[in-house]
N, C-alpha and C positions, 0 to 999 in steps of 0.2 A: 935444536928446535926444528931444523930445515928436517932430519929424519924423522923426528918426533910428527910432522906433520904429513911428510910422505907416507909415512906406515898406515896413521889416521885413516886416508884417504884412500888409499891401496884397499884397507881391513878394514871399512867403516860398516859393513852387514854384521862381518862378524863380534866385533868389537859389539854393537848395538845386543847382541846374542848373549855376548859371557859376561855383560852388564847384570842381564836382565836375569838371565839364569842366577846368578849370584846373588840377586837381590830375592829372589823368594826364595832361594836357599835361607837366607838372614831371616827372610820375614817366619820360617820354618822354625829355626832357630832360636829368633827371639822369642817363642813360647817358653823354653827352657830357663829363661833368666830368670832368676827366685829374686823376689822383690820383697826389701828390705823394710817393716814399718817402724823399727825400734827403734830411735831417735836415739837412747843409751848406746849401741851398739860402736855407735860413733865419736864418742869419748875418747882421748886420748885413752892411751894404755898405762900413763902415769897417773891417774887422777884416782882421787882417795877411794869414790862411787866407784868407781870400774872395778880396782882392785880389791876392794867389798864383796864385789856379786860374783866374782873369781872366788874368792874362798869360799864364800856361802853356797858355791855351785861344787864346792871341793867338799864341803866340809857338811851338809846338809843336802836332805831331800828337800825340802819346802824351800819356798821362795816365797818373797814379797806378795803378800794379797793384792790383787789387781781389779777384784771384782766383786757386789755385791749381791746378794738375792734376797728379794722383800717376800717372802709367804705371809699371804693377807689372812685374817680371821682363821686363828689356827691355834690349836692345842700346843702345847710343849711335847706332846707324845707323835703328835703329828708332824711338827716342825722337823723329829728328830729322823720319821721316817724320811724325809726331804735330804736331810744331811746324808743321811745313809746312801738314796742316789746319787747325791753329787756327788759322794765320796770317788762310788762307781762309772762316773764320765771320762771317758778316754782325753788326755791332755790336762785333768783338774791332778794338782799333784797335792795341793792340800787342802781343807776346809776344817772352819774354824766359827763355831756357837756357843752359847752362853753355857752347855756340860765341858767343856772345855775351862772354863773360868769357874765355876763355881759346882758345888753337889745340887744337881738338879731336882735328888730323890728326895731331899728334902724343903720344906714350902719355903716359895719363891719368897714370901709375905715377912720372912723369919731373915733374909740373907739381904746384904747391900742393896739398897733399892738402886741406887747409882747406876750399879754395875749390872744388874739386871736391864736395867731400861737400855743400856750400852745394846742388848740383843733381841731384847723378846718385851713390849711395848704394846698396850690396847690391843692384846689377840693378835701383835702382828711380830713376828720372827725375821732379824737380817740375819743371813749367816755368810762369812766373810770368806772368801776363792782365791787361790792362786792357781792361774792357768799359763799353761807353758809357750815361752817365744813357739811361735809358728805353730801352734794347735791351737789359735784362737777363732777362730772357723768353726772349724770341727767341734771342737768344744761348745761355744753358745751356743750354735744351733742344738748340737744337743741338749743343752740346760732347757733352752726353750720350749722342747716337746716334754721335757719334765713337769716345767712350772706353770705350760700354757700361755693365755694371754690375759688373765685376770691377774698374776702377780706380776714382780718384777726382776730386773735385771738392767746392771746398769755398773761401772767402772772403764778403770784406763784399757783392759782387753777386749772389753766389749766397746768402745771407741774404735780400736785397732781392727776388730773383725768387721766394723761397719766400713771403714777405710778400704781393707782391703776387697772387700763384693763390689765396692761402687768404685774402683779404682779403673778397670778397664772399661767399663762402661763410660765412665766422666772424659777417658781420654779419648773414647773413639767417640762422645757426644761433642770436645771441644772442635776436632777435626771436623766432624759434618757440620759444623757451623762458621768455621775457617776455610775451610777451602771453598766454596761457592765465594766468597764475600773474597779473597784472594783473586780467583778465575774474574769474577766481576770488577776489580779491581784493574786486573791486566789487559781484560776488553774494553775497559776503558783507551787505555796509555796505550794501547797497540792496534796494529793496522791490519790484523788476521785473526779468524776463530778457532786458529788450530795454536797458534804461539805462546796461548796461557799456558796449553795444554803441554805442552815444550819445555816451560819452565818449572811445570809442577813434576812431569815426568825427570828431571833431570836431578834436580835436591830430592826428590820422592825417593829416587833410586840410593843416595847416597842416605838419609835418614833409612831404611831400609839397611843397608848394609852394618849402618852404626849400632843400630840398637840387637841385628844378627850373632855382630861380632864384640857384644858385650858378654860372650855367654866364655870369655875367658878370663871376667874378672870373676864369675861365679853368680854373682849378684850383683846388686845394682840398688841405691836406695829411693823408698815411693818414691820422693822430689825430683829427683834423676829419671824414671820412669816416667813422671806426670811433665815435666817439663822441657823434658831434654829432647823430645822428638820437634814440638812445638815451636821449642825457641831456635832449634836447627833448622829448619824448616823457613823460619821469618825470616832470621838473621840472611843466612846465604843465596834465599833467591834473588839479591843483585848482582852477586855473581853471573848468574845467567841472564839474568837483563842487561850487564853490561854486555857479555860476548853476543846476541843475539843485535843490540841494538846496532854493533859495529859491524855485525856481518848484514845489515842491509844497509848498511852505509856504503861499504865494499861493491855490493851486487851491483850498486846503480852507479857506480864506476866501471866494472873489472865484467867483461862478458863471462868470464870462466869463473861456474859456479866453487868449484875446486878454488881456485884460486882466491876467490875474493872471500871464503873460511881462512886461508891461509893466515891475508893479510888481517880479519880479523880479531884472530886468535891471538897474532904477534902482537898487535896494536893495545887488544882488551888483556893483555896476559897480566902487563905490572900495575894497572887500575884495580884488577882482580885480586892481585896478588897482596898490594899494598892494604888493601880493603879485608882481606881474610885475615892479613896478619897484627895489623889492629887489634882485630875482632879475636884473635887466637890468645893473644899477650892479655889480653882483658881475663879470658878463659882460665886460663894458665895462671895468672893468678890468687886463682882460687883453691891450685892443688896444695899452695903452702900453708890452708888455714891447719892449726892443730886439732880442732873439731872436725875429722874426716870424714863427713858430707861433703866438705868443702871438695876436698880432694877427689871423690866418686864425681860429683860434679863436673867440675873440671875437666877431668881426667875424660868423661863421656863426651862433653861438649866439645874439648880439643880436638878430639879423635875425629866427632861428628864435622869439624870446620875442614879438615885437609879431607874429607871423606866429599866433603859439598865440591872444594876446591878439583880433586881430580874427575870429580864426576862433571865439573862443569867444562872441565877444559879436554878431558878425554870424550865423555861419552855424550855430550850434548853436542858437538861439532859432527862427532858421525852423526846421531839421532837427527840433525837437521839436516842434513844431507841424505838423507834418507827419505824425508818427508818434504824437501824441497817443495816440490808439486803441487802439492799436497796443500802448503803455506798459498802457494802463489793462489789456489783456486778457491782457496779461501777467504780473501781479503774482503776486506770491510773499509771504510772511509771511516778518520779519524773522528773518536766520538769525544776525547778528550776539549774543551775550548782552548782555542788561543788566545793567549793572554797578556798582548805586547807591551798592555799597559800595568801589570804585577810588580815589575821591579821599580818602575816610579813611586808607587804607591806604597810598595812598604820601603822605600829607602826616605819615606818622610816622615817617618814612625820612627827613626833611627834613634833623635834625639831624645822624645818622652820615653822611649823603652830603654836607653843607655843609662838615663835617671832614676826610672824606675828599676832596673835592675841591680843596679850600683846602692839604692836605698835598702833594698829587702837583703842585700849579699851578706852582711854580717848579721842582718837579727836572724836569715835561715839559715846561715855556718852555723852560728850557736845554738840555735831549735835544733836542727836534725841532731846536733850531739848530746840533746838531754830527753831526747824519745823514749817513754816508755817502752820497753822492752820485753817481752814474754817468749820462754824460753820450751816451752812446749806446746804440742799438740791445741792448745786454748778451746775455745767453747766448741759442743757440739754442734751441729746441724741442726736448726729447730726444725721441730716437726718428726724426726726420725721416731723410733719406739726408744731407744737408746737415752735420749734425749729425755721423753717423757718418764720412763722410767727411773732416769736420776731423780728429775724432780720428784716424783711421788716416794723415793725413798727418802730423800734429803725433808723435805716436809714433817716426815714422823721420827725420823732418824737423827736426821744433820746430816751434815759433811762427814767423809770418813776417808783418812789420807793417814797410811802405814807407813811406820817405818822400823826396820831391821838394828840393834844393837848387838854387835856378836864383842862379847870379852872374853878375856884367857879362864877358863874351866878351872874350879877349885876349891875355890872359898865362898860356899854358899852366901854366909851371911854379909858379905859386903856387896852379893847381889840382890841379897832381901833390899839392904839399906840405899843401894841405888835405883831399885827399882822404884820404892819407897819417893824417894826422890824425885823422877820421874814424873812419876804420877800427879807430884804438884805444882809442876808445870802447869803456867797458864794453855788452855789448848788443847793437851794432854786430854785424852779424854778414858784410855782406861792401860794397864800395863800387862803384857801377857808374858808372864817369866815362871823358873821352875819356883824361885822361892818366893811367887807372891800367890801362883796359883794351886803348887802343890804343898808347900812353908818349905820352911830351911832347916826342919825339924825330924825330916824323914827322910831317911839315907836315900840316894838315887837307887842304889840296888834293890832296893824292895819295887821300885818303877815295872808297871810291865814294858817290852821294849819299844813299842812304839810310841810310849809316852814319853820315854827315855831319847828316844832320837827327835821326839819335836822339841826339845828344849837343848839337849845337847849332842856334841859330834865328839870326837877323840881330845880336839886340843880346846874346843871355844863353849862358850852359854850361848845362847839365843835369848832374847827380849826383843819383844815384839809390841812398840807403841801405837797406839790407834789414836788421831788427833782430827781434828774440828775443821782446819785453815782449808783455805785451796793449796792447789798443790803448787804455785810460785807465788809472787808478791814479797814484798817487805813483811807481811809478819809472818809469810812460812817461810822467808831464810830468816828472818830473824827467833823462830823457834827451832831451825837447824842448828844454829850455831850452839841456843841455849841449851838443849840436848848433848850436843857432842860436846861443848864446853863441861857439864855434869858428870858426864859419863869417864871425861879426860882427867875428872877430879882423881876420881878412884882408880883409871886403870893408863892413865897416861897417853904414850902412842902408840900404846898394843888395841887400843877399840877401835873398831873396822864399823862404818854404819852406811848403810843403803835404803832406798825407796824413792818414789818420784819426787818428792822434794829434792832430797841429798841429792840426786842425778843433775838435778835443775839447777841447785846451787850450784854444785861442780860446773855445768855447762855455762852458768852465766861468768864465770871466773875464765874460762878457756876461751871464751869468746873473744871478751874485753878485749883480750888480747889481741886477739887474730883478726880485730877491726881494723884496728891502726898498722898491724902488718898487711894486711891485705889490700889496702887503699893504698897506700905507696908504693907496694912492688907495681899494682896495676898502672898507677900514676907515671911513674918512672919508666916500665914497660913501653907503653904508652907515644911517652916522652920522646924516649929515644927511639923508636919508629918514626916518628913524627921530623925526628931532628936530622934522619939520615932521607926520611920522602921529602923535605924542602930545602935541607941545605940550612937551615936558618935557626939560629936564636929566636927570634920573637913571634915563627909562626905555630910552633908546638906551645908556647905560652899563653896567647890569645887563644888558640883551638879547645886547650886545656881545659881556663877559665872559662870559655862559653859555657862546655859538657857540663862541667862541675859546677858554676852556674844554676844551669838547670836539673841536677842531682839533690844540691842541695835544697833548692825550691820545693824539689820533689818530698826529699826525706823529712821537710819541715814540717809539712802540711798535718802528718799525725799528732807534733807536739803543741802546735795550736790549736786544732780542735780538740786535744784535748783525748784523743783517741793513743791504743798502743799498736804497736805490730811485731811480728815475730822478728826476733835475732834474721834468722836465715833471709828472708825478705830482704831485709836493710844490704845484710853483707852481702850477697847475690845482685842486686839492684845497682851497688855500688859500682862493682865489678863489670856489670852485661849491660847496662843503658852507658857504661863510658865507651866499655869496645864496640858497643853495636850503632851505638849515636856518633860517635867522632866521625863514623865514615860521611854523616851530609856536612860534617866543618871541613875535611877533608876534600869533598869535591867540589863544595864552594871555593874555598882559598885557592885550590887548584886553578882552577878557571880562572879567579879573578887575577891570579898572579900572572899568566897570561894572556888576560887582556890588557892589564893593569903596565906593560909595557908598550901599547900600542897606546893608548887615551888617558885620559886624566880620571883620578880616580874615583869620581862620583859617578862616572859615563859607564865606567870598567863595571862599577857595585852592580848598577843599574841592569847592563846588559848580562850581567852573570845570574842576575835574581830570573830573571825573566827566562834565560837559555833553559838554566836548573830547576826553575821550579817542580818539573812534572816530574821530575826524576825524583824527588827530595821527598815529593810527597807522594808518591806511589809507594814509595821504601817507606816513608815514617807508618803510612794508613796502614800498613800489614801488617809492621812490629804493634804497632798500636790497637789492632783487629786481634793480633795472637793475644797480646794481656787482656783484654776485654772476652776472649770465649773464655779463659782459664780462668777471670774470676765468676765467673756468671756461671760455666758448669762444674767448681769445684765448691762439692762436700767438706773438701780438708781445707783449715781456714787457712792454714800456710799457703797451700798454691792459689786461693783463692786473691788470699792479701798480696803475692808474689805479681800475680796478674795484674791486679789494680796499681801496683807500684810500675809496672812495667808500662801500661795502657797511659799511665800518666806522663813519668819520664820519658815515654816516645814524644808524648805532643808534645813538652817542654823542649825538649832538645829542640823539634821542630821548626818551634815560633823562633826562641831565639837563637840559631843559626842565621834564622831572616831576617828578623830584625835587629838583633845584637848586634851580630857577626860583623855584619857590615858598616855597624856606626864605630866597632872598634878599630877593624882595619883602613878606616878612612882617616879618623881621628890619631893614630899613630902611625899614617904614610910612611913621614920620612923617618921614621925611625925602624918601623920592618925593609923599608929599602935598605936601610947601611946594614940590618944585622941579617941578611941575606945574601949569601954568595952566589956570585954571579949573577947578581938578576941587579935592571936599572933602571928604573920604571920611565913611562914618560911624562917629560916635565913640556910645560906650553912655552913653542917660541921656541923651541929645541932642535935641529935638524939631527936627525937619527941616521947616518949614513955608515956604520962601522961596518967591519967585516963581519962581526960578532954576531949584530941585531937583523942587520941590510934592511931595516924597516923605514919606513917613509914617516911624515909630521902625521899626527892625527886630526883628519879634518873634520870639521860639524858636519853629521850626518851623514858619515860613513858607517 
């Protein structure tokens, strides 16, 4: 450390230099990172959906229709001209209308009206698109200067490309709305107009670096993109608050400005450190979900914590030393209030809130575990064109949600009689196969070949269902299952099936799972940080219980209103309000542990609530400021709901850290005194004279 600091201090220009160059190198950089919006992509690689869209990408051109287009007041001859451009849009790899299902040359009047109306409806024509991962851009726009703005457009691609134009805009819109309200924030709590500026430059430089030096995983998915700079950004500016606040503790002791960084550095290293690695193990937790979001996640946010971490302890010690001066000629009078009377005040709230909380703790364990769930992308953006344009084709149309059945090639006629089948499925709304739309009557080699490759490839059939449901809920897995249940009639475990349902289902099944492992490893993680910073049984237990506590409060609130929220939300939330919230039960228990050996321990709560507060709530306002821009300027409901869960579980942890915390640790004294080593608290009437303690009795009104 003693060299680690000489060098610092020797090299603090240069160092401040190949910080900063490094970081616009990153910021350079991170234009390169290709940002991921396929929420599929992240399936394990066992799951039945995955391994589906693997063959169907082996074994066919076409893919899943993704997209619709409504031409209003139009001819069948006209309609047809329309198909004919789509055909021609760079990134559309198939399209699919009502000559595709039926002889069009002959009157419409004469042929299944059903199945008609499936396409071409009062003068007005849907024709059905699959547009290619990472051409969905490119593609709509071009559909758009096709169809104009009098028809429509509207599906899961065209979601995707509205996602992706408003994605860097929404993240550089969360920022200009966070960091003023951060700056604002720290000019509060702080005694200079330059030291916000200190702490932003410091995590600035390290978020900078992180997202630079993502461009070796290749990519990175939206969630990771939209969140990861944000929640690095809240989560570790106490790192620098803590080293910052210690280095003018120092100054007003130690004349040698040199010096008194030193003793800073040494003193804020393991508050720092303890504090990061909390918050990492939280992170970290997240890389073992089998839904690999989890892991990009993780994997970006860990990287981003030890990135905050050396940037606070290498390059913000030069950077203040550099700008000493600077600080000094800057100062301001503290604008924060003193507030000697806070810890009285909520240490008398201890009991109705140890009641209160103790009463809701099992009806919100079991709410948060029966939350509805929703496992994709969920509603658009009102107002968008996207948006309106679903609705005005759903209006004339309905709902329209594909999905893919590939069987083994051969025997026509038991794909007539499955198709057959199929079809009479509730939902089911029309079936696109060789033997229902060409019969099973007419050798494939009479086919021309392009009609020949959209129904078959070397070894499989292709059926293609068009169906009613949304694309998650209970009755669209419960018409997944009935389908591949059908389909399993006739062809066993050789039927491969795909589309946003089947993805959906699969994802809700890999989740399940990855709930319950992922809140334990965190938990446990957690735990034992916890067990090896106090020395103690029962103060990782109480700290625990608080956080989780206020999680569960959190994750309950959607099952009571009656509202759902995305998978990823939940599991994320679980994960990042435990690591990033333990750290104010962590500095509270800290302090009060050592007060709590000098005085009795209502005096200890008391004067800890009071030391801590400004620290507690400066850290909670930011995390709780980050979820509150992220839900307000995101378009995508995921980051949006992400935000709101975060903005919440900040203030939760909050209050009850203040008020909980300390009616727990008071009410089980002497029982964290015996299950903590070496600590001995003071009891009244006790002369305190050991080698160990050398502390004197505690007298009233010291």
């Amino acid at each position: 450390m003693n060299h680690l600091l000489n060098a610092m201090i020797r090299f603090k220009k240069q160092i401040v230099v190949c910080f900063l160059v490094a970081a616009a190198i990153c910021a350079f950089l991170s234009s390169g990172v290709k940002v991921n919006y396929n929420m599929v992509d992240y399936l394990p690689d066992s799951a039945p959906s995955t391994k589906a869209l693997d063959l169907m990408d082996d074994e066919f051109d076409e893919s899943v229709p993704n997209a619709r287009v409504m031409i209003k007041d139009t001819s069948v001859a006209q309609a047809m001209e329309y198909k004919e451009k789509l055909e021609n849009v760079k990134g559309v790899s198939d399209v699919t209308w009502l000559d595709d299902v039926i002889d069009i040359k002959k009157p419409l009047e004469t042929q299944d009206q059903d199945t008609v109306d499936d396409y071409y409806k009062d003068r007005n024509a849907v024709i059905s698109l699959s547009i290619e991962d990472g051409k969905e851009v490119e593609a709509t726009d071009a559909i758009y200067k096709i169809i104009g703005k009098s028809n429509a457009l509207a599906g899961e691609a065209v979601d995707t490309a509205a996602s992706i134009k408003g994605s860097s805009s929404e993240i550089t819109g969360a920022l200009g709305i966070l960091l003023p309200i951060i700056v604002i924030l720290l000019l509060i709590t702080t005694t200079s107009y330059v030291e916000p500026f200190l702490f932003l430059a410091a995590i600035g430089v390290s978020v900078l670096l992180n997202m630079g030096t993502n461009l070796i995983f290749g990519e990175v998915s939206f969630v990771t993109n939209a969140v990861g700079p944000i929640l690095q950004l809240a989560v570790s500016l106490d790192y620098a608050i803590f080293l910052l606040n210690s280095f003018k503790k120092y100054r007003e002791e130690l004349p040698d400005i040199d010096q008194a960084m030193k003793m800073a550095v040494r003193r804020s290293f393991s508050s720092i450190m303890a504090s990061a690695t909390t918050t990492l193990f939280g992170f970290m937790a997240l890389m073992f979900m089998k839904f690999k979001i989890g892991a990009d996640l993780g994997t970006i946010l860990v990287k981003g914590i030890f990135l905050s971490f050396i940037s606070v302890i290498v390059f913000l010690p030069c950077l203040t030393l550099c700008c000493y001066k600077l600080l000094d000629k800057t100062k301001h009078k503290e604008i924060f209030p003193k507030l000697p009377w806070i810890g009285n005040k909520l240490l008398k709230l201890r009991i109705p809130v140890f009641l209160l909380v103790m009463t809701l703790l099992v009806p919100c364990y079991l709410g948060q575990g029966k939350t509805d769930f929703k496992y994709g992308t969920g509603e658009m953006a009102a107002g968008g064109r996207n948006d309106k344009d679903a609705k005005e084709i759903e209006k004339i149309f309905g709902k329209s949600n594909a999905m893919v059945i590939m069987v083994p090639k051969g025997d026509v006629g038991k794909e007539a009689m499955l198709s057959r089948e199929l079809g009479e499925i509730d939902h089911v709304t029309s079936v696109l196969s060789y033997a229902k739309t060409v019969g099973s009557e007419l050798p494939v080699k009479f086919l021309d070949q392009e009609l020949q490759d959209k129904f078959y490839s070397e070894h499989y059939a292709r059926i293609v269902l068009d169906t009613d449901t949304e694309q998650e809920g209970e009755e669209a897995f419960a018409l997944v299952e009935k389908v591949q249940n059908k389909a399993e009639e006739y062809y066993g475990d050789q039927v491969h099936s795909c589309g946003s349902s089947i993805n959906l289902y699969d994802m809700k099944h890999v989740i399940d799972k990855d709930n319950k492992n992922v809140n334990m490893l965190s938990i446990l993680a957690i735990a034992a940080v916890l067990l090896l910073t106090f020395k103690s049984l029962s103060f990782p237990l109480i700290l625990l219980l608080t956080i989780e506590a206020a999680i569960w409060i959190n994750l309950s609130v959607p099952y009571f209103t009656g509202d759902s929220i995305n998978f990823l939300g939940y599991l994320v939330i679980n994960t990042v309000q435990l690591g990033a919230t333990v750290d104010y039960a962590i500095l509270f228990s800290d302090h009060y542990r050592e007060k709590r050996v000098l005085m009795p321990k209502k005096k200890a709560a008391e004067q800890t609530l009071t030391e801590n507060f400004e620290s507690i709530f400066t850290s909670a306002s930011i995390l709780t400021s980050a979820g509150l821009c992220l839900n307000v300027t995101s378009s995508n409901p995921i980051i949006g709901q992400l935000g709101m869960l975060l903005a919440r579980g900040t203030f939760l942890s909050f209050l009850l850290v203040l008020v909980f915390l300390p009616g727990i640790l008071i009410g089980l004294d002497s029982i964290v005194e015996k299950t903590t080593l070496g600590t001995r608290f003071y009891h009244k009437n006790e002369e305190r004279k050991s080698k160990k303690y050398k502390l004197e009795p505690y007298k009233e009104g010291i």
